[in-house]
N, C-alpha and C positions, 0 to 999 in steps of 0.2 A: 155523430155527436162530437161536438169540438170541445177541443181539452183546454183548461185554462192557462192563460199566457204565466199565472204563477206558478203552475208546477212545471211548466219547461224551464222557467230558469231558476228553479230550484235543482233539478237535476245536472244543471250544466252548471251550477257552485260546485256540486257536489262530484264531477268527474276531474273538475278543474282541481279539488282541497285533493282529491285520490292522487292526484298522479303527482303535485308536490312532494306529499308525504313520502311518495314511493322515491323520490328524485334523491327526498333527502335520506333517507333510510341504506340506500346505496350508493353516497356518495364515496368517492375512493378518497383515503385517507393522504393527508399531503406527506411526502418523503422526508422521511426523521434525518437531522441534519447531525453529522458526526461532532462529540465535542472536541471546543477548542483547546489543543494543549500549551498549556502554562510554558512558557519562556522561563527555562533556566537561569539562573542570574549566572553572569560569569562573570570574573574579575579578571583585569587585566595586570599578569604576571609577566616573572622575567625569567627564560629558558636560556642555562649555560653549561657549560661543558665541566666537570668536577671529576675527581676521582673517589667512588661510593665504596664504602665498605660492604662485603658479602656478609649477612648477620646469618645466622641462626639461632633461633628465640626458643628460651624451652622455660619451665615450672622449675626453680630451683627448689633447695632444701639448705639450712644452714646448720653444719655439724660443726664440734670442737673435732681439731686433731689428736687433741688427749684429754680425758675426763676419768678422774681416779674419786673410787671409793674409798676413803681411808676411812681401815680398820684396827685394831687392836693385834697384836702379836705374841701380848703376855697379857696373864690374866692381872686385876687389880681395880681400886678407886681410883676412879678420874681425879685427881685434885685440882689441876688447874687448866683452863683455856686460855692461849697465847694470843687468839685473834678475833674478830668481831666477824657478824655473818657480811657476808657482801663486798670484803676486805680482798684487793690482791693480795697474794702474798706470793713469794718466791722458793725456788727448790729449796729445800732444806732449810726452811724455816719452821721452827718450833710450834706446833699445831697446840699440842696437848700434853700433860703430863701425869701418868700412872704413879702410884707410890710408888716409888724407887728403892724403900726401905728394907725391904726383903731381900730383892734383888744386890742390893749391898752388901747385906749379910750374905748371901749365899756367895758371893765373890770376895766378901775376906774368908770364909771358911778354904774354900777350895783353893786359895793362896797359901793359907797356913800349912795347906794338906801339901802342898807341893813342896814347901819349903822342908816340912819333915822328910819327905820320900827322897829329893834331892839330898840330902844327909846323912841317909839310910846308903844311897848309892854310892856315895863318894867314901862312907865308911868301906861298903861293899869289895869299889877299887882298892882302897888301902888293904884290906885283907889280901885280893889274889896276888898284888905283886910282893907282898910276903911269901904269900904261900909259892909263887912261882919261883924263886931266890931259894928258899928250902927245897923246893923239887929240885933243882941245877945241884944242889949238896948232896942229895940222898937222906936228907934227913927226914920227909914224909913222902907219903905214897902219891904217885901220880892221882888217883883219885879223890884224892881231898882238893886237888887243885883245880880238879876238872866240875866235882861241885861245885866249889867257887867261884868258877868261872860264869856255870848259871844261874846261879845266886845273882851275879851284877846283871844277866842279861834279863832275870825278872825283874829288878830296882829297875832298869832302863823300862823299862814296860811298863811300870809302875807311875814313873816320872810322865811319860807320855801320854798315857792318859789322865792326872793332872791337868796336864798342858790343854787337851782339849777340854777338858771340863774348866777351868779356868774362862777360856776363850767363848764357852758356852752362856760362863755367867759374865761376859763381859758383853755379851751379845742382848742377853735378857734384859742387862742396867742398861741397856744402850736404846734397846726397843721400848723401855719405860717411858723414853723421850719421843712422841709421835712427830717425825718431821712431816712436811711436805713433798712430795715426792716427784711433782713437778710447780712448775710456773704457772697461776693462774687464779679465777676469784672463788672465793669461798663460799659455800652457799647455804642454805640451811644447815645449822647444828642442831642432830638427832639425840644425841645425847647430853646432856649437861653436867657440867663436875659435881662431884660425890656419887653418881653412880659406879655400880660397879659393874665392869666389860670383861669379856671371857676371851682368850686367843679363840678362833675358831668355830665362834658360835655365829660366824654372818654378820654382826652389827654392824652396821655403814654410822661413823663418828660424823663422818660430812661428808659432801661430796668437792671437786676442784677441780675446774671444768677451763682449759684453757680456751681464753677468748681472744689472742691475738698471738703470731694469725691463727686464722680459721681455713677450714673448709665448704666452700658451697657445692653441694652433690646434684647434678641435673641428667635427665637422660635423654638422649637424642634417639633416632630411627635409625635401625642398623642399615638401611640405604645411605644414612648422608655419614656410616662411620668409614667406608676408607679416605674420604673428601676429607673428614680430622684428621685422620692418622697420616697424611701425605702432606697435609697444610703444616703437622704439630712434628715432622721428623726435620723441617727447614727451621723452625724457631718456634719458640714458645707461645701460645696463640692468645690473644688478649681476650680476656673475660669480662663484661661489664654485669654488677650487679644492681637491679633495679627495685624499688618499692611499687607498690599495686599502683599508684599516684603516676608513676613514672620517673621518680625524683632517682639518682643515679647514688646508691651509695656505698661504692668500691669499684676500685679495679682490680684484679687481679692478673693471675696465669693460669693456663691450664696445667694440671699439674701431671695427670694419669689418667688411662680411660682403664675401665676395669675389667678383666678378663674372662668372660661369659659375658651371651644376651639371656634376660629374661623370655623365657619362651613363653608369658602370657601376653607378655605386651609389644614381642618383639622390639625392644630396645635396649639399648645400653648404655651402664652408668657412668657420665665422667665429674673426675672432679679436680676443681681448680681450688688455689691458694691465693686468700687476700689478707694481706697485712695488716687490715682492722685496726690500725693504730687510733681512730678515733670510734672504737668500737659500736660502729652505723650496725654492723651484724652480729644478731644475737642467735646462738644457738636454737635448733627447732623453729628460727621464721621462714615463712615459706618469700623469695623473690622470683622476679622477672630476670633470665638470666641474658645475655647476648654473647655469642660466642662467634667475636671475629675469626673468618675462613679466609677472607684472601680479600681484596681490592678490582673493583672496577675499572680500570683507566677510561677516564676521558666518556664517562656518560652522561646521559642528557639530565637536567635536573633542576626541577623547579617546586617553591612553595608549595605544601600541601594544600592549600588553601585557592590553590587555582584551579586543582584538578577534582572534576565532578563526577559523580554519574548525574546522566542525564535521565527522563522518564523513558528512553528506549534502552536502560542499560548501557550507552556507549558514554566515553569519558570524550569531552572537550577544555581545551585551554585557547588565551588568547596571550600572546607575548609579546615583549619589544626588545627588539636587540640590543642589552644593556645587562650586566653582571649584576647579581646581587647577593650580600651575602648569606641571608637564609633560603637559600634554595636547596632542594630535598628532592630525590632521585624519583623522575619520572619515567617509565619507558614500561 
């Protein structure tokens, strides 16, 4: 029986379509080609020889060196306020003023009292040195003279504490007067005149917080404290005080480092003194501190702005042998 010439070459499509399929089905896949990495820009800078400051950068704190409570010392009404809130004002300057009226009386009283007991004594003396002149005759008994002897030595006792009670109420009329007790600006007033303030009962009248100078308190790692302590026994160590921005606003000195580390944080407190004459630092702001340690002689240093990292982490520059003035320590 012969087979028709249609189904042989139907069959040989059909081994022909199979073994394509197969060809393509395991075709091997072409090798993934790594990407290209991106070309760092570099800028061409200028690398020269400078001498760099050694910083050490720490979170400062800005405290006053003196900040007083003024309170009351004698009880009374407030009558009058000498100054406005926000106002400097100077040592011994007239804050406030308590009735004074009492106090005045109690201090001519105990004048007057003095003036009597002093008249009481000095009659006293006239008595013994009679009576002493009658004992030298035999006209009275030693013992009349020897009580009158302690007769004066009581008026002198007498006199004396006068004296102190006088100086007491001179102290009260004096305290009536609320000075200033140091240099510096005045800040909220807690109390207002016509109340009335008690010695001893706490009442804070204001507070006077000296803002110039100041202190800025920062603490470093007790590793880099003998590298201070060795840099700060040859001269006083330059402190720059910074804003979060960067903007530079003070210099100082280092003034003291404080004696104990915190043992949670292992570090220690120092603090420097800045003259704040255009009062940039306000008590309680936090600044960027720098605290020059010593000098680099003669390192390499170029723009920050030439020096990259690249996408392998490695830093490149490109330079020309030529000075420039902002260049900025590389190495």
């Amino acid at each position: 029986m012969k087979r028709s010439p249609r189904i042989s070459l139907g069959l040989i499509a059909a081994v022909i379509a199979g073994g394509v399929g197969f060809a393509v089905l395991h075709r091997p896949e072409p090798p993934k080609t790594a990407p290209v990495e991106a070309a760092a820009p570099v800028t061409a800078a200028t690398v020269a020889h400078k001498d760099v400051p050694i910083v050490i950068r720490a979170l400062g704190t800005v405290q006053p060196i003196e900040s007083v409570s003024v309170q009351s010392r004698v009880n009374g009404q407030i009558m009058q306020a000498f100054f406005t809130q926000g106002q400097v004002v100077k040592k011994g300057d007239t804050l406030f003023l308590i009735d004074p009226r009492p106090y005045q009386a109690a201090l001519d009283q105990v004048q007057a009292q003095i003036e009597h007991d002093q008249a009481v004594l000095a009659e006293a003396n006239t008595d013994l040195g009679r009576y002493q002149r009658l004992e030298k005759e035999n006209s009275i008994a030693q013992q009349k003279t020897q009580d009158e002897a302690y007769a004066v030595q009581q008026d002198q006792g007498t006199v004396k504490l006068d004296q102190a009670n006088v100086e007491n109420a001179k102290l009260n009329l004096e305290y009536a007067h609320i000075n200033s007790p140091v240099t510096g600006t005045a800040g909220a007033m807690a109390v207002d005149p016509g109340n009335y303030v008690q010695a001893g009962s706490g009442t804070t009248l204001v507070t006077i917080t000296q803002i110039s100078p100041i202190y800025v308190t920062f603490p470093i790692p007790r590793t880099q404290l003998d590298e201070v302590r060795a840099a700060q026994a040859k001269a006083p160590l330059d402190v720059h005080a910074l804003s979060q921005e960067g903007k530079t606003l003070g210099e100082g000195k280092l003034t003291f480092v404080n004696n104990q580390v915190v043992a949670t944080t292992g570090t220690v407190a120092l603090y420097a003194t800045f003259p704040n004459d255009n009062e940039a630092l306000w008590p309680g702001e936090f600044v960027t501190v720098d605290l020059v340690v010593g000098t680099r002689k003669d390192a390499l240093t170029a723009p920050v702005g030439s020096v990259m990292s690249g996408l392998t982490a490695t830093t490149s520059t490109r330079s020309r042998p030529a000075t420039s003035p902002t260049a900025s320590p590389c190495w």
